[in-house]
C-alpha positions as CSV (number, residue, x, y, z in Angstrom):
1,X,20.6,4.5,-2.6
2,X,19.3,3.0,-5.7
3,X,14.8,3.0,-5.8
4,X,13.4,-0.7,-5.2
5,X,11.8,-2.1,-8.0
6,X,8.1,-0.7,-7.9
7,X,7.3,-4.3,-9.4
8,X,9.8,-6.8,-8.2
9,X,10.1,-10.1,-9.7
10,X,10.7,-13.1,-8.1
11,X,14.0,-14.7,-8.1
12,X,12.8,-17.2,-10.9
13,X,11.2,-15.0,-13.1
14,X,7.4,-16.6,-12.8
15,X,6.0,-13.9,-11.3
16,X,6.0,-9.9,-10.2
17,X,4.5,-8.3,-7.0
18,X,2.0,-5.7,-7.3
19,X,0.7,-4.5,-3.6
20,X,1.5,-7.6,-1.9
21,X,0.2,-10.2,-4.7
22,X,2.2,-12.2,-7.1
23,X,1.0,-12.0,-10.6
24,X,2.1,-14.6,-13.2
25,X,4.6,-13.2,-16.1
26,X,3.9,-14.1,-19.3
27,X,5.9,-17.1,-20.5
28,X,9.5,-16.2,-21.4
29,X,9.7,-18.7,-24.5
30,X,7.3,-17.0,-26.8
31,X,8.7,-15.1,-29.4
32,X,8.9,-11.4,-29.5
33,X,6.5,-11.4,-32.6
34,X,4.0,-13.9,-31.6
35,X,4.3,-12.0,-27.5
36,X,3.8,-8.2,-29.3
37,X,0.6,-10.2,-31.1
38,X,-1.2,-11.6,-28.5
39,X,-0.1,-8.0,-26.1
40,X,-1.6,-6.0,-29.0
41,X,-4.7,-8.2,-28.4
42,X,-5.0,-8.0,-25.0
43,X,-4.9,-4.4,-25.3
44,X,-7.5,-4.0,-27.8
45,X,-9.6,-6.5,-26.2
46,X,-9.0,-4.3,-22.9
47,X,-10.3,-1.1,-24.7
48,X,-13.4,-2.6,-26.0
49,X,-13.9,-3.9,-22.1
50,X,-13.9,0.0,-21.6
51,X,-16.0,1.4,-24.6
52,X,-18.6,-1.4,-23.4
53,X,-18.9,-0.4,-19.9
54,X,-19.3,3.1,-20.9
55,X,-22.3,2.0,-23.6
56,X,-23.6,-0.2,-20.5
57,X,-23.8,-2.6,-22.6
58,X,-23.3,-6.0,-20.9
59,X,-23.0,-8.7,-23.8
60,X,-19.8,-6.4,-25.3
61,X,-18.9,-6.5,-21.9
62,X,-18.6,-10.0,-21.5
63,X,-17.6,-10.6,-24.9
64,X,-14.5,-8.1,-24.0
65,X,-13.7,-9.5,-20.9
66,X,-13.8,-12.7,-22.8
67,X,-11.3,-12.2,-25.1
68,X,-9.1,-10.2,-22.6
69,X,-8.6,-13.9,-20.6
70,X,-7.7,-15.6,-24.2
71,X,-5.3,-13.4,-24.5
72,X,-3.8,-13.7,-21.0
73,X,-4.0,-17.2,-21.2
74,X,-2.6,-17.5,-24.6
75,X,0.5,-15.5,-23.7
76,X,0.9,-17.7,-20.2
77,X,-0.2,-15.5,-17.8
78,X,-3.7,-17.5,-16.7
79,X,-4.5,-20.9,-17.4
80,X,-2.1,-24.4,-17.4
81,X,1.7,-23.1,-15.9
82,X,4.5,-22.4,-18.7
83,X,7.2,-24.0,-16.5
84,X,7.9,-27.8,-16.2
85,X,9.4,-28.7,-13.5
86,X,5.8,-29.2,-11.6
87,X,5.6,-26.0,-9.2
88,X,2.6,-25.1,-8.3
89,X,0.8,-21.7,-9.5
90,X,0.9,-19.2,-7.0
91,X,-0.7,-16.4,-9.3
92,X,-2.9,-13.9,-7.5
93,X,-2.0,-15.1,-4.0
94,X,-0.8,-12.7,-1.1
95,X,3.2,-13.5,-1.4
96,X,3.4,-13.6,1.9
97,X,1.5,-16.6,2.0
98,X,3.4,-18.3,-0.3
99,X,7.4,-19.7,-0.7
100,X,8.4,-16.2,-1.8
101,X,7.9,-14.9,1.1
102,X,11.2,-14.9,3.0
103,X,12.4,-13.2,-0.4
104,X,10.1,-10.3,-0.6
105,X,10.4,-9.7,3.2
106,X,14.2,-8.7,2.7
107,X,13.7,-6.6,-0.4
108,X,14.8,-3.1,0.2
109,X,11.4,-1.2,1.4
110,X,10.0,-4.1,2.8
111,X,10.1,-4.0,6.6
């Protein structure tokens, strides 16, 4: 019997479920080079969130943290929606309290 995803997502690609809560995927129509960009931002902006909690040092912090939601938001994943068709943004809710939820329900591992 084949392993269920350990990060399912949903049926229509928007989101992936991590412990119970959907989290928005980044939007599909950016292109690989600009997506690797604004990912290789997001992870450096991630590490300086890191080296400025270790310093204790709470402007760097913010100014990290700062930058880490540009770059979600720039690649989709915070902010306005990437779709069109005027769903409504179910990111960081409990899927179970959401449309999705007769679809995770019946995913393998999920009784």
């Amino acid at each position: 019997m084949p392993e269920p995803d350990k990060y399912p997502g949903t049926p229509d690609g928007r989101y992936f479920v991590v412990a119970g809560r959907l989290w928005r995927k980044s939007n599909p129509a950016l292109a690989p080079d600009q997506r690797q960009e604004m990912v290789n931002r997001l992870m450096a902006a991630r590490r300086q969130v890191g080296v400025a909690r270790k310093a204790a040092d709470r402007e760097a912090e913010r100014d990290a943290r700062a930058a880490v939601d540009a770059a979600k938001r720039d690649l989709g994943e915070r902010g306005p929606v990437w779709w069109s068709d005027g769903a409504p943004d179910y990111n960081r809710k409990m899927v179970h309290n959401t449309p999705y939820a007769a679809w995770f329900a019946g995913l393998p591992g999920q009784d």
